[in-house]
N, C-alpha and C positions, 0 to 999 in steps of 0.2 A: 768374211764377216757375217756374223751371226744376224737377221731380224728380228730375234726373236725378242719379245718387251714383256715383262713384269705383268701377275695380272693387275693391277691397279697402279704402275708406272710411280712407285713411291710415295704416294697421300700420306698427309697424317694432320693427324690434328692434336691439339693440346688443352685439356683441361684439368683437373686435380692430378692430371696421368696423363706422360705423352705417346699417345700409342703410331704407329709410323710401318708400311708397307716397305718391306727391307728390298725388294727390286728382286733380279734375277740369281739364283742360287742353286745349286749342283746338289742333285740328291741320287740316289741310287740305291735301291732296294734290292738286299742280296739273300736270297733265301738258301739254309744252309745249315749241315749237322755243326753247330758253333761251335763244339769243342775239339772238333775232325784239325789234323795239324795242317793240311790244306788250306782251309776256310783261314785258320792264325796266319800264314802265311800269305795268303791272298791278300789279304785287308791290308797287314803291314806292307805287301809291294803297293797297294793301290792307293793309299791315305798316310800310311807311316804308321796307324796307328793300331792300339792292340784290342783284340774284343772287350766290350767292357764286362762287368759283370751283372747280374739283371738287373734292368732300367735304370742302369751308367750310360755313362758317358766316357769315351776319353779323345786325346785329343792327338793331333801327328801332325802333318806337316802344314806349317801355314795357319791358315784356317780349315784346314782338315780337321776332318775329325768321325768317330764313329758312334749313333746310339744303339741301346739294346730296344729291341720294340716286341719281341716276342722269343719264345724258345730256342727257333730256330731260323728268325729275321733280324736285320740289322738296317739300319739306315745311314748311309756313309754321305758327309757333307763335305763340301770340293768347289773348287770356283767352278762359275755355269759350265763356262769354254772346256773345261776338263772332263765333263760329266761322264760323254762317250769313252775318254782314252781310260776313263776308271773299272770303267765296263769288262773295258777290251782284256785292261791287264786283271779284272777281275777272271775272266773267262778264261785266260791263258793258264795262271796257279791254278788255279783251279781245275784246270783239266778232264778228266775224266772224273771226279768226284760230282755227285750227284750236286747241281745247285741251279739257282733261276739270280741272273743281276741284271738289273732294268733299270735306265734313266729314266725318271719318274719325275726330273726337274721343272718340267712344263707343267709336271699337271698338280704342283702344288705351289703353296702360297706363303710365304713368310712374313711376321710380325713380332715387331718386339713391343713392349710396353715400360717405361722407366717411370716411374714414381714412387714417393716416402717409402711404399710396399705395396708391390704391385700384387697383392693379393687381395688388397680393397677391388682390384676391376677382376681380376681370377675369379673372385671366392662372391662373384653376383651370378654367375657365367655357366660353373661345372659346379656337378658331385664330387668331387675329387677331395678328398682331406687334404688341404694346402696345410693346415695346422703342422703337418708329419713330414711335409714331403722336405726332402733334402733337397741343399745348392746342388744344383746340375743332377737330378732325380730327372729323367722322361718318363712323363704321367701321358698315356693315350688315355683320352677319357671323350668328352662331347664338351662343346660349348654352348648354350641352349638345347637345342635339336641338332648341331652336325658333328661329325667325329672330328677331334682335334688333339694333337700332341701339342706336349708344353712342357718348357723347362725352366726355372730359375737360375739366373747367373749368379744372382746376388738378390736380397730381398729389396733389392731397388729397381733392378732388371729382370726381363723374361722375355719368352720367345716361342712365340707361338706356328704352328706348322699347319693347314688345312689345304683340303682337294681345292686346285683354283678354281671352282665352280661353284662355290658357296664363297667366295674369298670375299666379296663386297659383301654379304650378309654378315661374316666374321668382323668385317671392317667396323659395321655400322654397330654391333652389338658391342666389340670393344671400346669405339670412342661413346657409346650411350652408358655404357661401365664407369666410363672414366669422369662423365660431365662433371664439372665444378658443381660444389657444394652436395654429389652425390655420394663421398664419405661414408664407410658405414660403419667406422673405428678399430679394423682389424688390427690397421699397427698398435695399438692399447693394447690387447692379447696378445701381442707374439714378441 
């Protein structure tokens, strides 16, 4: 059995937007020629799922699933417990073909935010054009001052990703986005 705990052990709070510390979660960063039939095959033994195409998403087994985060980077998500064996079978397809995959699960943070449209606390936060971005789009951008990925599920859900060492700063900036009567009418626009 694992000790390992969340960094903020699931907090959340609620105001116009409930924003809420999603606990521990399986991430693994696989760097990697993306379009090499290795890399396609690797992902599908280790997630189920197929590369997306850039800053996609798609989805495989469970709550598997894979995002595009760069040319030649991938972010594969996995229950915590599995993180290592994702690795493993990432390493094994993979074989001899040039790649780096790291459980990287400790050292980040996850968050979701559900409200009317969670683009009222996004669109206080980032530069990022929320206006454009598509359902299930992974935007790397920053949140104030730190680097942060973010998706929309729905324009009522999102889910935010950051290093766990800003994650209480993330926390604080997101529920001070969200405070009641802090409204800044984006759902009107969109």
């Amino acid at each position: 059995m694992s000790n390992a705990v969340s960094a903020l052990q699931g907090v959340s709070e609620t105001g116009f937007a409930h924003i809420k510390e999603m606990g521990l979660a399986g991430m693994v960063t696989l760097k990697a020629d993306l379009g090499a039939a290795a890399t396609k095959k690797a992902v599908k033994a280790a997630v189920g799922a197929d590369i997306p195409e850039p800053r996609g998403m798609s989805s495989g087994k469970k709550e598997d699933g894979v995002a595009w985060m760069a040319p030649d980077e991938l972010l594969l998500f996995c229950d915590h417990a599995k993180a290592d064996e994702v690795v493993a079978t990432l390493t094994k397809e993979m074989g001899s073909a040039h790649h780096l995959a790291v459980n990287v699960s400790d050292a980040r943070a996850v968050f979701t935010i559900e409200a009317r449209d969670v683009r009222e606390v996004l669109g206080k936060l980032t530069p990022a054009d929320l206006g454009n971005l598509p359902i299930r789009e992974m935007r790397r951008s920053r949140l104030a001052q730190v680097p942060a990925a973010f998706w929309m599920n729905s324009h009522n859900h999102a889910a935010v990703i950051c290093f766990r060492s800003v994650a209480q700063y993330v926390y604080d900036l997101l529920c001070t986005a969200a405070k009641e009567g802090g409204e800044v009418g984006y759902h009107a626009k969109g």
